[in-house]
C-alpha positions as CSV (number, residue, x, y, z in Angstrom):
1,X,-6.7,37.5,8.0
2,X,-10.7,38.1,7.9
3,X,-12.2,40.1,5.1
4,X,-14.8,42.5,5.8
5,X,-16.7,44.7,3.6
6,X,-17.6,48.3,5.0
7,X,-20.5,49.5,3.0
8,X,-22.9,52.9,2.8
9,X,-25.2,55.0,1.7
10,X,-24.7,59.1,1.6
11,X,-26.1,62.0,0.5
12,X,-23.7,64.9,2.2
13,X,-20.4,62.6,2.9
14,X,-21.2,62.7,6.6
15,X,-21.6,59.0,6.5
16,X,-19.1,58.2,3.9
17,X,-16.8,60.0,6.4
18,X,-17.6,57.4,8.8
19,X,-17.2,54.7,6.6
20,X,-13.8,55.6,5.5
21,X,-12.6,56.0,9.5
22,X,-14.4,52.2,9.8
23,X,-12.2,51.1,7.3
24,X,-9.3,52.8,8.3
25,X,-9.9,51.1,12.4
26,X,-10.5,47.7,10.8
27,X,-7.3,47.8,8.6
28,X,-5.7,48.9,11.4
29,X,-6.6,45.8,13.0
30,X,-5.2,43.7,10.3
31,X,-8.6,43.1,8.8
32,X,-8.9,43.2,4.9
33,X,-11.4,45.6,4.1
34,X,-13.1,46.4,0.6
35,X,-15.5,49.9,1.0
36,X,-18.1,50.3,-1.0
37,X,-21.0,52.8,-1.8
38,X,-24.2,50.3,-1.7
39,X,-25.1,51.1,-5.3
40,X,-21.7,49.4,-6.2
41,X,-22.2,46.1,-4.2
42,X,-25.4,43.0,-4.7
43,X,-27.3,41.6,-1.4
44,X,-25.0,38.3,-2.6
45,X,-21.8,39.6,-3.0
46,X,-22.0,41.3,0.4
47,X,-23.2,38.4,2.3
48,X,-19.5,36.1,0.9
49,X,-17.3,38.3,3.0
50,X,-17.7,37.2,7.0
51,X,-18.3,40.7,8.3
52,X,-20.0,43.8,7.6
53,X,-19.8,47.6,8.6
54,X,-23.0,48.8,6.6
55,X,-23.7,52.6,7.3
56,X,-26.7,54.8,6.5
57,X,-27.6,58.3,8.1
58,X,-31.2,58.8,9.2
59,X,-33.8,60.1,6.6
60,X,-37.3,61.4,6.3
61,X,-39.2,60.5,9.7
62,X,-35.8,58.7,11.2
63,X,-35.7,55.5,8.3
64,X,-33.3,54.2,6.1
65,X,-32.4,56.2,3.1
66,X,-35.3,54.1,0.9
67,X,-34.4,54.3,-2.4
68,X,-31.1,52.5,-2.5
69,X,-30.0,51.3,1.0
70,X,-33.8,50.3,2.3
71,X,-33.9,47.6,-0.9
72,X,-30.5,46.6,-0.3
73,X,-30.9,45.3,3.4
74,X,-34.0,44.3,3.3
75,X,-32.6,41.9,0.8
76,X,-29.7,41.7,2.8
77,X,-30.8,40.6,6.2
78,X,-32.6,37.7,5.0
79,X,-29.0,36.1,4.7
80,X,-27.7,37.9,7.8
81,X,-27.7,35.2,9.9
82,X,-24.1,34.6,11.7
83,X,-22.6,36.8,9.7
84,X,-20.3,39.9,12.1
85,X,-22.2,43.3,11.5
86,X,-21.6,46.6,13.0
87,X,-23.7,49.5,12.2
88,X,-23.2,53.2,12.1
89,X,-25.1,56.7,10.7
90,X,-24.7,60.4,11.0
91,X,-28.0,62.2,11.7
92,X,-29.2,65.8,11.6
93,X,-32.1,65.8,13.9
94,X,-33.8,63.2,16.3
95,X,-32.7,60.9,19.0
96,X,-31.6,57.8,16.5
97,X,-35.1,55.8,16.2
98,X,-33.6,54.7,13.1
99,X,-30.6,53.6,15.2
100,X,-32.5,51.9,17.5
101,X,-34.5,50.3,14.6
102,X,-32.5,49.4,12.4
103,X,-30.0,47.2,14.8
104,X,-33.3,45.4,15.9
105,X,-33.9,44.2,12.7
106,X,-30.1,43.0,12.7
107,X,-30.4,41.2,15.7
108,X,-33.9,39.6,14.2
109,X,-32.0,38.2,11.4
110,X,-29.4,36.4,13.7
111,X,-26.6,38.5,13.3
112,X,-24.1,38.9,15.4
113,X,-23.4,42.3,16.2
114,X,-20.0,43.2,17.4
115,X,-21.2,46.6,19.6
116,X,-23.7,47.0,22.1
117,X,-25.6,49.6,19.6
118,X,-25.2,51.3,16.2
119,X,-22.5,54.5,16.1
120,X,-24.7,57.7,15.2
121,X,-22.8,61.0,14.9
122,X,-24.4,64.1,14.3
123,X,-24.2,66.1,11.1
124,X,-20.4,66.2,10.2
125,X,-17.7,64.2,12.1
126,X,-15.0,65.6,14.0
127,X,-11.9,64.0,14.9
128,X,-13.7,62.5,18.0
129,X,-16.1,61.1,16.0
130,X,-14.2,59.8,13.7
131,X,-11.9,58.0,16.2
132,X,-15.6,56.4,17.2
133,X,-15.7,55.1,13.7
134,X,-12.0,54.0,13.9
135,X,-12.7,51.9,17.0
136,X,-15.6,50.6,15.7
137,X,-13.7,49.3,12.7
138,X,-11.2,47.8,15.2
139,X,-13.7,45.7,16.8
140,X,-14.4,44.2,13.3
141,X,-11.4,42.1,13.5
């Protein structure tokens, strides 16, 4: 059985909705799964498990929530490489820059990213959405 960790950053549980439904789709998949909120996780204990599910809505001018989840991945990425990531955010406003950004800089650091592009919901989830976040968990396995 691979071990994954799904972990995130949120302000309004939009994204911590997500994160459970990723967790939910990769147990369902018989992955073992540990979620965390990033402030309860180190840069070096998320890089032993073989695959990630790191989610963070869009903040400010379409970035990364900067005062806890920027910090973490930058540290983060810098051991990235060949490790399984998927990547996923809810959003309030936009067209997902920070999407499109942030899985660029995943790809940069050699990752290997198990779908085409990050899963960005806006505002709160509904059931369709959080099916989304189910099946991307599934593809963590």
């Amino acid at each position: 059985m691979s071990k994954a960790a799904v972990i995130y950053w949120s302000a309004t549980g939009n994204t911590e909705a997500m994160a459970q439904a990723v967790a939910e789709g990769a147990k369902a998949a018989g992955v073992e799964v540990d979620l965390f909120e990033v402030g309860e996780v180190t840069p070096a204990q998320a890089l032993e498990y073989e695959t990630l599910a790191l989610g963070c809505p869009a903040m400010g001018d379409e970035e990364l929530e900067e005062g806890e989840f920027e910090p973490f991945f930058a540290e983060l990425e810098k051991g990235l490489s060949g490790k399984k990531v998927v990547l996923f955010g809810s959003y309030d406003w936009g067209d997902g820059e920070w999407m499109r950004s942030w899985y660029d800089r995943t790809k940069d650091a050699d990752a290997t990213l198990l779908a085409e592009e990050g899963l960005i919901i806006n505002n709160t989830p509904e059931e369709d959405g959080l099916e989304a976040c189910r099946e991307l968990g599934k593809k963590m396995a």
